[in-house]
C-alpha positions in Angstrom: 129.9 75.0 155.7 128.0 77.9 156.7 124.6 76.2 155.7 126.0 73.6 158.5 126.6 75.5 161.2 122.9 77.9 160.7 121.6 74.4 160.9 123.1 73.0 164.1 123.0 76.2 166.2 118.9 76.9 165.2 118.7 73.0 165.8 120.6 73.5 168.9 118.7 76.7 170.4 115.3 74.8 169.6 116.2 71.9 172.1 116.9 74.3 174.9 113.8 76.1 174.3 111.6 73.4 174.0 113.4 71.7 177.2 112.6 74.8 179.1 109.2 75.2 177.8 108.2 71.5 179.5 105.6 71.9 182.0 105.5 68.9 183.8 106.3 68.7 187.5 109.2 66.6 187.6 111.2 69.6 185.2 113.7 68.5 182.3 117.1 68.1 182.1 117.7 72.0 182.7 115.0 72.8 185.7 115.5 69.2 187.2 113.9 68.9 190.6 114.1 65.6 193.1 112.4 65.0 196.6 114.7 63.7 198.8 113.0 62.9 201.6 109.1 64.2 203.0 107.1 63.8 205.6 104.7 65.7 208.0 107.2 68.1 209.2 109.0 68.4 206.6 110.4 68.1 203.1 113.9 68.3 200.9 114.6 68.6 197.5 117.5 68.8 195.3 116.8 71.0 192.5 119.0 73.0 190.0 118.5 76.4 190.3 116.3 76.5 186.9 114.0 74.0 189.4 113.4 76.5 191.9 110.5 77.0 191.1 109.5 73.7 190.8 111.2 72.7 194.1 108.4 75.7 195.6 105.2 74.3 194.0 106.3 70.7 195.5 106.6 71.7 198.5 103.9 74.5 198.9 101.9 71.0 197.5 103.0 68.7 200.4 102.1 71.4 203.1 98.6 71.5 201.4 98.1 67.8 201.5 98.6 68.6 205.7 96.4 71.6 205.4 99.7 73.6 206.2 102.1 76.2 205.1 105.4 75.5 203.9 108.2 77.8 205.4 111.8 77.7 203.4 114.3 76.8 206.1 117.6 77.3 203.6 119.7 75.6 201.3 123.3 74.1 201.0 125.1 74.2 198.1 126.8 70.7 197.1 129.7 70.3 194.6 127.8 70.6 191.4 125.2 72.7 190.3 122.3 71.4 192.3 121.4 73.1 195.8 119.2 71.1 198.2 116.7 72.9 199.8 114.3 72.2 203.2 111.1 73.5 204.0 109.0 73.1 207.3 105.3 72.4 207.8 103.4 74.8 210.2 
């Protein structure tokens, strides 16, 4: 039984590191990170808060593409764990 359990839990732990590890841009099912909506004065993205990060790099990206800077403007939490986040262009 014990043999069992050591097995599932290191099985376990390994998914959620390996899930955090992913370095793609679009995150995993921990750091997930979605543009709602961009353009060239904006941009908003629903991100957990393990995409942060993620939801900075987009948008420091899509200011770039402008040659611009992009400014946080704030967040609003929604029922869940996701927050969605705006940035300006300037």
């Amino acid at each position: 039984m014990n043999k069992k359990l050591l097995i599932f839990v290191f099985g376990f732990a390994s998914l959620l590191f390996f899930a955090g590890c992913q370095t793609t841009n679009e995150g995993n099912f921990i750091a997930r990170c979605y543009i709602l909506d961009k353009n060239e004065k904006s941009i908003t993205i629903e991100h957990s808060d393990y995409g942060k990060g993620i939801a900075f790099q987009k948008a420091r990206e899509w200011a770039e593409s402008f040659n611009k800077t992009a400014v946080y403007k704030g967040s609003s939490q929604q029922y869940g764990a996701d927050v969605i986040s705006t940035w300006g262009l300037e």
